[in-house]
MISEVEX-374871 format. One record per atom (N, C-alpha, C): residue number from 1; residue in one letter; atom name; y, z, x. Coordinates in pm, 1 decimal. Atoms other than C-alpha are relative to their C-alpha. Last residue first. Example, Ala and Ser with C-alpha at 12.3 -4.5 7.8 and 13.67 -1.06 7.14 Angstrom:
2
{guke=2	palo=s	vexvo=N	v=-119.0	w=-6.0	u=-82.0}
{guke=2	palo=s	vexvo=CA	v=-106.0	w=714.0	u=1367.0}
{guke=2	palo=s	vexvo=C	v=109.0	w=73.0	u=-77.0}
{guke=1	palo=a	vexvo=N	v=-119.0	w=0.0	u=89.0}
{guke=1	palo=a	vexvo=CA	v=-450.0	w=780.0	u=1230.0}
{guke=1	palo=a	vexvo=C	v=120.0	w=0.0	u=90.0}
END
This chain:
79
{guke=79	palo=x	vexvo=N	v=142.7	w=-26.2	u=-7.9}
{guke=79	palo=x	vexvo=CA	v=411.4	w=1021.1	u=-1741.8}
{guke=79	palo=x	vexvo=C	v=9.3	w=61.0	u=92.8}
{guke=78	palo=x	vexvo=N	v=53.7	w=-139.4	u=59.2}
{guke=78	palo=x	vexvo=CA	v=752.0	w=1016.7	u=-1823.7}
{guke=78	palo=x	vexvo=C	v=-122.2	w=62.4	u=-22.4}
{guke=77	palo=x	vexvo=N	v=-88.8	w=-123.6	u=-74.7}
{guke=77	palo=x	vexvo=CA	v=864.9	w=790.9	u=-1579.8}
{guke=77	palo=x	vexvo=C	v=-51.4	w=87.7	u=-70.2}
{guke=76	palo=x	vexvo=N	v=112.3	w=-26.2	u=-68.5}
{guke=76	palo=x	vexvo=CA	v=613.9	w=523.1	u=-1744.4}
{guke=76	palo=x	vexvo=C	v=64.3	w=130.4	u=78.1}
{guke=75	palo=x	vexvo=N	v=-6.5	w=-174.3	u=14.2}
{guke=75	palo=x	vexvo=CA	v=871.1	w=480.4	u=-2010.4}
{guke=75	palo=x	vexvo=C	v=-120.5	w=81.4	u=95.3}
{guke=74	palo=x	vexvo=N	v=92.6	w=-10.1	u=68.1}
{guke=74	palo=x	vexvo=CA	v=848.4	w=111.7	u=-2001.9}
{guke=74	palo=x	vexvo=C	v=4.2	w=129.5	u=-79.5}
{guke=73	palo=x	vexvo=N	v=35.8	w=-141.6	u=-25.7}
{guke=73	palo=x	vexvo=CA	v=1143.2	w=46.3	u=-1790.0}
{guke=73	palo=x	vexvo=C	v=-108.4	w=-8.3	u=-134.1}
{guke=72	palo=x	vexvo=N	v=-8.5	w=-78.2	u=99.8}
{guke=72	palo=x	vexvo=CA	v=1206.3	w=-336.8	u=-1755.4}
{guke=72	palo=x	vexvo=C	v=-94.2	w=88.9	u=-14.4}
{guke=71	palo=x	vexvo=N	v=-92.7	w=-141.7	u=-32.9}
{guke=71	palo=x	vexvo=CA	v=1162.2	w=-518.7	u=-1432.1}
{guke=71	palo=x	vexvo=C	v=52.8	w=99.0	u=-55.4}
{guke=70	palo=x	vexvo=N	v=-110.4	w=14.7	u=-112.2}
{guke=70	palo=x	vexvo=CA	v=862.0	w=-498.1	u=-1429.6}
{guke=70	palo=x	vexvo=C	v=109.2	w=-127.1	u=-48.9}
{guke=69	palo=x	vexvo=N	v=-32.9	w=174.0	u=65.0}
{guke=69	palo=x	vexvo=CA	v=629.2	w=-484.9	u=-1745.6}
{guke=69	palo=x	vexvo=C	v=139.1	w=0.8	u=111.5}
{guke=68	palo=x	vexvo=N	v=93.9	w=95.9	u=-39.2}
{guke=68	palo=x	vexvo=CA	v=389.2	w=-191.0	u=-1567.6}
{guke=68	palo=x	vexvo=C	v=55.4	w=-120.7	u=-88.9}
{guke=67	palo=x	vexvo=N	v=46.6	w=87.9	u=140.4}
{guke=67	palo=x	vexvo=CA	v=618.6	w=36.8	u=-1514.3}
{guke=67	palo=x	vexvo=C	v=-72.9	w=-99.8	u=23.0}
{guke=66	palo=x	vexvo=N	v=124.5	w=-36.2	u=79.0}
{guke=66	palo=x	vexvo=CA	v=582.3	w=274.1	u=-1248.0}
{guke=66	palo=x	vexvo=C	v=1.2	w=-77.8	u=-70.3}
{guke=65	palo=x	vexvo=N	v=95.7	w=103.4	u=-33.5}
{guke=65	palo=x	vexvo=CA	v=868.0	w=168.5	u=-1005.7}
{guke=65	palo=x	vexvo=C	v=-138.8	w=8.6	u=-28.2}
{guke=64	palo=x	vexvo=N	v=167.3	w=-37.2	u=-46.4}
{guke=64	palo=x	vexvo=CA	v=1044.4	w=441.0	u=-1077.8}
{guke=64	palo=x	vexvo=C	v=-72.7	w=-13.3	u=69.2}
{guke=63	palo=x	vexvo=N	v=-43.2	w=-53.6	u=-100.4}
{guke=63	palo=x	vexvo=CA	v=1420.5	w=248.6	u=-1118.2}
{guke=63	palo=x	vexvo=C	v=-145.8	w=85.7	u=8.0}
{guke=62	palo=x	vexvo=N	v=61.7	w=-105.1	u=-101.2}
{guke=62	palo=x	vexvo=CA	v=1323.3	w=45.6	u=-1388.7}
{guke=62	palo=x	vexvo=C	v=66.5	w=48.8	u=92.2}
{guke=61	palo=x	vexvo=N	v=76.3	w=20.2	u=-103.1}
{guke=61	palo=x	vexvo=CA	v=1547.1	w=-182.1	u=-1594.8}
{guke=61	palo=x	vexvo=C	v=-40.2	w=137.3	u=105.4}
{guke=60	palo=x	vexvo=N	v=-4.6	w=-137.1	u=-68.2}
{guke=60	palo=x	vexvo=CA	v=1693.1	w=-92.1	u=-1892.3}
{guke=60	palo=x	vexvo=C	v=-93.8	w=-43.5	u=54.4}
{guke=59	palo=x	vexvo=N	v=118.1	w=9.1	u=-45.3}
{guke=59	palo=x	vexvo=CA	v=1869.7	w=-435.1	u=-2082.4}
{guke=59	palo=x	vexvo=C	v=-33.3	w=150.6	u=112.1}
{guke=58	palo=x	vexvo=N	v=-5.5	w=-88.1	u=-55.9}
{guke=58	palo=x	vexvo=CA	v=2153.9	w=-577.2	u=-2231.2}
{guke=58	palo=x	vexvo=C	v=-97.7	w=35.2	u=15.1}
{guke=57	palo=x	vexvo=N	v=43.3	w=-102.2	u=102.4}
{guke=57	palo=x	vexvo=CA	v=2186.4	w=-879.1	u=-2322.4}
{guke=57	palo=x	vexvo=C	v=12.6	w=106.2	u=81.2}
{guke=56	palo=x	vexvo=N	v=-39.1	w=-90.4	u=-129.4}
{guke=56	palo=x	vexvo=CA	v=2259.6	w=-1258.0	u=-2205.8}
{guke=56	palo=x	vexvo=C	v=11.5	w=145.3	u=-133.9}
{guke=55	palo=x	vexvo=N	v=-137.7	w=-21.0	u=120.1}
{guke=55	palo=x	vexvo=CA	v=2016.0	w=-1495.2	u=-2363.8}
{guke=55	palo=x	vexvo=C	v=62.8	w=146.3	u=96.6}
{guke=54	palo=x	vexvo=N	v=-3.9	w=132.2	u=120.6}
{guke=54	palo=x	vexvo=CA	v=1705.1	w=-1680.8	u=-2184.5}
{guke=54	palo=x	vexvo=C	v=113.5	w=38.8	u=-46.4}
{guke=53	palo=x	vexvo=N	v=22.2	w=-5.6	u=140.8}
{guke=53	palo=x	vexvo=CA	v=1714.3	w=-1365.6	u=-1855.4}
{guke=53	palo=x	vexvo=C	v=66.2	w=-143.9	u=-89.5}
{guke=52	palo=x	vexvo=N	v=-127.0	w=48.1	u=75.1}
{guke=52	palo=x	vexvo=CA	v=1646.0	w=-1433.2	u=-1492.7}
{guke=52	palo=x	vexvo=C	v=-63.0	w=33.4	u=-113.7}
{guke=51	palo=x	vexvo=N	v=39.5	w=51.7	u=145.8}
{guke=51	palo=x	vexvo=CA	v=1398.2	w=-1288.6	u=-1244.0}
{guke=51	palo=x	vexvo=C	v=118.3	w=-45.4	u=-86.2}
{guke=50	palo=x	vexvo=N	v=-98.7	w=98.7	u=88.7}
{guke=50	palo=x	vexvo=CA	v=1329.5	w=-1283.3	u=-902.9}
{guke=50	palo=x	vexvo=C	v=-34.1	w=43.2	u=-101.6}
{guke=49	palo=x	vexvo=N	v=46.2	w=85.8	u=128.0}
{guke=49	palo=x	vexvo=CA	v=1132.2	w=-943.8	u=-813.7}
{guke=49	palo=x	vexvo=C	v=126.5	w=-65.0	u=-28.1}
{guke=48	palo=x	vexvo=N	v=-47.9	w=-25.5	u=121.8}
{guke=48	palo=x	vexvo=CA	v=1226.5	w=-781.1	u=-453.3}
{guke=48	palo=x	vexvo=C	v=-84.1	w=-47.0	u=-132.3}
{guke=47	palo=x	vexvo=N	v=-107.4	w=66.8	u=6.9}
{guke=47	palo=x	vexvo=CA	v=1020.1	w=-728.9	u=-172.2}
{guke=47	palo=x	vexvo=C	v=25.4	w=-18.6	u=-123.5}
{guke=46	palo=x	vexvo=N	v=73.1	w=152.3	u=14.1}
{guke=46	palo=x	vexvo=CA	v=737.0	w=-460.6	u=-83.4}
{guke=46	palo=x	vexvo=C	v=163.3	w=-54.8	u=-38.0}
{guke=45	palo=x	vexvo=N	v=55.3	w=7.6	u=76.6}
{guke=45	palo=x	vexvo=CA	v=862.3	w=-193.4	u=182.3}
{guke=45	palo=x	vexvo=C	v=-39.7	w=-101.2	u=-98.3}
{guke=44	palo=x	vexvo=N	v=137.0	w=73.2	u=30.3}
{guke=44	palo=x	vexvo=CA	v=836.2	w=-196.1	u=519.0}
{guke=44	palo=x	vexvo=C	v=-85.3	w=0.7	u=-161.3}
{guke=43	palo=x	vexvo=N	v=23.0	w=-141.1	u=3.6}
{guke=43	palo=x	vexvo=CA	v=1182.5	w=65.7	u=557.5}
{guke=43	palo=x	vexvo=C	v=-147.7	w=-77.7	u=-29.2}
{guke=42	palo=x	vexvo=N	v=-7.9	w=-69.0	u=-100.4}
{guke=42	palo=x	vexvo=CA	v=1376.2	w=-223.8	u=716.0}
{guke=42	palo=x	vexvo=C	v=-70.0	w=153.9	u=-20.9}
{guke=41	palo=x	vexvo=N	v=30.1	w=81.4	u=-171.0}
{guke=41	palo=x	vexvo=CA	v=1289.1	w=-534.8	u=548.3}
{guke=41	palo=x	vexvo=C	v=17.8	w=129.9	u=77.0}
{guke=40	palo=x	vexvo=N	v=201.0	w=17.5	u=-9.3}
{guke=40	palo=x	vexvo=CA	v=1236.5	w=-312.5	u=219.7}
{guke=40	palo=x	vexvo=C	v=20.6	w=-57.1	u=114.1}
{guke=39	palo=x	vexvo=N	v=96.6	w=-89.6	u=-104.0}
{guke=39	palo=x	vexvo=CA	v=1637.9	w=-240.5	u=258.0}
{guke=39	palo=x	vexvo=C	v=-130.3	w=-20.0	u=0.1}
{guke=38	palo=x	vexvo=N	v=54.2	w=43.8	u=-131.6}
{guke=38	palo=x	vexvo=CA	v=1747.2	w=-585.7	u=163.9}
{guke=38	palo=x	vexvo=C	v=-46.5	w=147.0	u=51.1}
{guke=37	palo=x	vexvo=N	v=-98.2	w=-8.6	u=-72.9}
{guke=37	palo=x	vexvo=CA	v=1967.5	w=-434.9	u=-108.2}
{guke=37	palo=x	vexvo=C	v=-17.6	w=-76.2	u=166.8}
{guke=36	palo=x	vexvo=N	v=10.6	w=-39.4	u=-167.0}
{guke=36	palo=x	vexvo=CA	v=1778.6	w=-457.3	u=-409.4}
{guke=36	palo=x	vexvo=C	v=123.0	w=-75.6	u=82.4}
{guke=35	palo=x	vexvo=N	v=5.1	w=117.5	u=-57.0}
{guke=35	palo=x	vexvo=CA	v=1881.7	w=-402.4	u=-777.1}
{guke=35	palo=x	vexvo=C	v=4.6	w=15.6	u=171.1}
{guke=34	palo=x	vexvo=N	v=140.4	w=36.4	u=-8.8}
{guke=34	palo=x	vexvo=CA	v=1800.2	w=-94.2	u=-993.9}
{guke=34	palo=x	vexvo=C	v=-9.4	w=-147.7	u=90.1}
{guke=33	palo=x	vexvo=N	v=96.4	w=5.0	u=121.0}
{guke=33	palo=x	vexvo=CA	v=1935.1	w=60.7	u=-794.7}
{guke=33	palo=x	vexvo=C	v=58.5	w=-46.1	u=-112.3}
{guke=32	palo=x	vexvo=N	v=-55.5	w=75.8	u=110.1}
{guke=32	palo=x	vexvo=CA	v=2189.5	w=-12.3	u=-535.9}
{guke=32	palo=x	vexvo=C	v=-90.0	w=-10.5	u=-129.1}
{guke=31	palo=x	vexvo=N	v=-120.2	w=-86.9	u=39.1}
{guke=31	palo=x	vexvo=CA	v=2095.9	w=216.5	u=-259.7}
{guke=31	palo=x	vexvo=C	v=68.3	w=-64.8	u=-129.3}
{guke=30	palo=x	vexvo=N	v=-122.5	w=68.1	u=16.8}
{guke=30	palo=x	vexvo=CA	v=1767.2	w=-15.7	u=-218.2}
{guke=30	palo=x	vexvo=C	v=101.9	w=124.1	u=-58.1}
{guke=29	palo=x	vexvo=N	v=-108.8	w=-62.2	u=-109.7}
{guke=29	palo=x	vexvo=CA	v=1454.0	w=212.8	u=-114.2}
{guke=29	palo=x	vexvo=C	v=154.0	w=-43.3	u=-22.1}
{guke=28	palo=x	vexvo=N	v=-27.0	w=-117.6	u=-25.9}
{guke=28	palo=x	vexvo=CA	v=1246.9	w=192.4	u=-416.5}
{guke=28	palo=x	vexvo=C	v=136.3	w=45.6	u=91.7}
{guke=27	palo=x	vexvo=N	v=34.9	w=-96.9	u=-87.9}
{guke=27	palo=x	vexvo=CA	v=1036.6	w=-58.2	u=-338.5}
{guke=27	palo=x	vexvo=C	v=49.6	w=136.9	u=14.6}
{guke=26	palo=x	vexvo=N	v=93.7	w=-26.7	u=92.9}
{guke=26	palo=x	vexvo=CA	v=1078.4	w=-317.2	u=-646.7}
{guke=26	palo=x	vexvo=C	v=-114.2	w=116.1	u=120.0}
{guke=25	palo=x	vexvo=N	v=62.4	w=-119.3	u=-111.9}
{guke=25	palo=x	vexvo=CA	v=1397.1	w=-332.1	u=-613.8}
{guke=25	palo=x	vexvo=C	v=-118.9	w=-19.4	u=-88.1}
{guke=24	palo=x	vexvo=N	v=24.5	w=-117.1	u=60.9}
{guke=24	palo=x	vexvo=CA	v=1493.7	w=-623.5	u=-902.1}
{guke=24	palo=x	vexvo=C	v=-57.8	w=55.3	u=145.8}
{guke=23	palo=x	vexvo=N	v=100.5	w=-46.7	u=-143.9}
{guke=23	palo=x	vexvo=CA	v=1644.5	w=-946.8	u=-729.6}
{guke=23	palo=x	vexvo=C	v=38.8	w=154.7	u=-39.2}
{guke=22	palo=x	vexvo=N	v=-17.1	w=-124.0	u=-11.2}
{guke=22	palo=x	vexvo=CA	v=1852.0	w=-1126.4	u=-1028.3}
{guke=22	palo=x	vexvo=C	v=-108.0	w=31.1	u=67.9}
{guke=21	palo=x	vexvo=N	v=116.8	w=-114.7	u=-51.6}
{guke=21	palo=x	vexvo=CA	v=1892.6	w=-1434.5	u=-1094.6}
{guke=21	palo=x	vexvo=C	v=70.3	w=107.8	u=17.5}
{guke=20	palo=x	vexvo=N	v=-27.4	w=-39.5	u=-134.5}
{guke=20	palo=x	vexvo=CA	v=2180.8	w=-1581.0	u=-1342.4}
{guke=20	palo=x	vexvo=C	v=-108.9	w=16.3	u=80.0}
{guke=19	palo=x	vexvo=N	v=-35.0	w=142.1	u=-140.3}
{guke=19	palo=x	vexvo=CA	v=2102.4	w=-1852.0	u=-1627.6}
{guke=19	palo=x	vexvo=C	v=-2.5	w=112.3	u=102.6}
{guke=18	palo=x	vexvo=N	v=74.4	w=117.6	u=-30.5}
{guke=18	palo=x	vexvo=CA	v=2216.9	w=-1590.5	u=-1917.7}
{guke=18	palo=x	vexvo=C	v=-39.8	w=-95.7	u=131.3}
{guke=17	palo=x	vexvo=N	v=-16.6	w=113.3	u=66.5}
{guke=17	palo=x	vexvo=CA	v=2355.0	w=-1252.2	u=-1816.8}
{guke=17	palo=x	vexvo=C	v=-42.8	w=-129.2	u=-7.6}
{guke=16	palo=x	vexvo=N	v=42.9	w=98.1	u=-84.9}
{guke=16	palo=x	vexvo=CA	v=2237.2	w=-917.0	u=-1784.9}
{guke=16	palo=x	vexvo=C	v=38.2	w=-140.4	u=-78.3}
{guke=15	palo=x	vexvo=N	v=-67.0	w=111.3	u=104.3}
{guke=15	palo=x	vexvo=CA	v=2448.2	w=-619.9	u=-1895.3}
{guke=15	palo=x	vexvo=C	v=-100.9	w=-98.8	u=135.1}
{guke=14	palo=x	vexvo=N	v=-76.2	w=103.9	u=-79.9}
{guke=14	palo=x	vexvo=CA	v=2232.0	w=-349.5	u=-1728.8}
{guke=14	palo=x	vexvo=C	v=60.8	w=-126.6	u=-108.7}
{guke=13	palo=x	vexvo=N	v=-20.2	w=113.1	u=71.6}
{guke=13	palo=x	vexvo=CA	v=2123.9	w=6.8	u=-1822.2}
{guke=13	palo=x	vexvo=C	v=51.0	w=-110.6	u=71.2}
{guke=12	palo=x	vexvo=N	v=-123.1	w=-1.3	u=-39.8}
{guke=12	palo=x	vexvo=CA	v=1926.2	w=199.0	u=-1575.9}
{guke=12	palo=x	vexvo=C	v=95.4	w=-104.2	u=-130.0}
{guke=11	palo=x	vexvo=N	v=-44.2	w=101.8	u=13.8}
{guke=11	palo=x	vexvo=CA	v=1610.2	w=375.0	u=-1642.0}
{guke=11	palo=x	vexvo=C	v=165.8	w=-16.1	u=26.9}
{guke=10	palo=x	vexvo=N	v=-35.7	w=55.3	u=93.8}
{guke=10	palo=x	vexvo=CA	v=1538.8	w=719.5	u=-1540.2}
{guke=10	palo=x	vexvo=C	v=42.5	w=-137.7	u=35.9}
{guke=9	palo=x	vexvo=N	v=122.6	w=-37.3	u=110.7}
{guke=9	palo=x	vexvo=CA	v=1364.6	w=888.2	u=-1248.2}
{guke=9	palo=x	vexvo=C	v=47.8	w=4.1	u=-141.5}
{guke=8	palo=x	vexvo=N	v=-0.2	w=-134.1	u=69.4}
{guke=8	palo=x	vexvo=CA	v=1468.6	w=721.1	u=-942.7}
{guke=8	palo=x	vexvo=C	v=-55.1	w=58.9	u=-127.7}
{guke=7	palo=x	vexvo=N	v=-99.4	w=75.6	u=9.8}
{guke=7	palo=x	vexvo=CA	v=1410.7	w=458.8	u=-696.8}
{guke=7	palo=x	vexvo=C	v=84.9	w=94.1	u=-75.6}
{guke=6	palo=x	vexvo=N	v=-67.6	w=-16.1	u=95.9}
{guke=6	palo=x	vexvo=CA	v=1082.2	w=613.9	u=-649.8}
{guke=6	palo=x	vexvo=C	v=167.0	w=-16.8	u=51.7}
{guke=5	palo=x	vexvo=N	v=-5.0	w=-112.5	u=67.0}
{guke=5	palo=x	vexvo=CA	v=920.5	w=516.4	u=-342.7}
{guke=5	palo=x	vexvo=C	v=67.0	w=-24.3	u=-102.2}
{guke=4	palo=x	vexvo=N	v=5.3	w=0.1	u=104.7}
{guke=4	palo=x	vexvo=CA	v=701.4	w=205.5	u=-158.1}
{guke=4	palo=x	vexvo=C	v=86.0	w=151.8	u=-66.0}
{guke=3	palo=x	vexvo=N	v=-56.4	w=-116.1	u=27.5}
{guke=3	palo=x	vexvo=CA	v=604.4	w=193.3	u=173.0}
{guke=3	palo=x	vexvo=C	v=110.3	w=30.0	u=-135.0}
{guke=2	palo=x	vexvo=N	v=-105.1	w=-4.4	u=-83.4}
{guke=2	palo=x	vexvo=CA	v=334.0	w=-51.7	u=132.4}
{guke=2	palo=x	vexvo=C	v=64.8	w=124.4	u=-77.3}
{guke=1	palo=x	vexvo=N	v=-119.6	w=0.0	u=85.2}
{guke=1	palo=x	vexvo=CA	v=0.0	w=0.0	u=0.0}
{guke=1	palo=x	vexvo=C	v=124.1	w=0.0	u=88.3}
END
């Protein structure tokens, strides 16, 4: 497993907008939660998640990194 931690321990809200990417942390270490920062290159952890959204919305993306519908929070924090 790579080095991998909690990001933190609630969701985050995000205005996300049509067409854009977006590079979800998906290690934890990025100071910019829920979006990475390039730290995984320097703490060996795994690398971001592209993703774009169809309509622009709002949206609670992980910070955990437990959920299992990445990049949106599940509620796996509360397990």
């Amino acid at each position: 497993m790579k080095n991998n931690i909690r990001g933190g321990d609630a969701p985050i809200a995000c205005q996300l907008e049509i067409d854009k990417n977006y590079a979800w942390c998906s290690c934890g270490h990025s100071k910019d939660q829920p979006f990475c920062n390039g730290n995984h290159k320097k703490t060996g952890g795994s690398p971001p998640i592209i993703f774009c959204v169809e309509e622009t919305k709002e949206a609670y993306l992980c910070t955990c990194k437990q959920t299992n519908n990445p990049p949106y929070c599940d509620g796996s924090h509360n397990n």
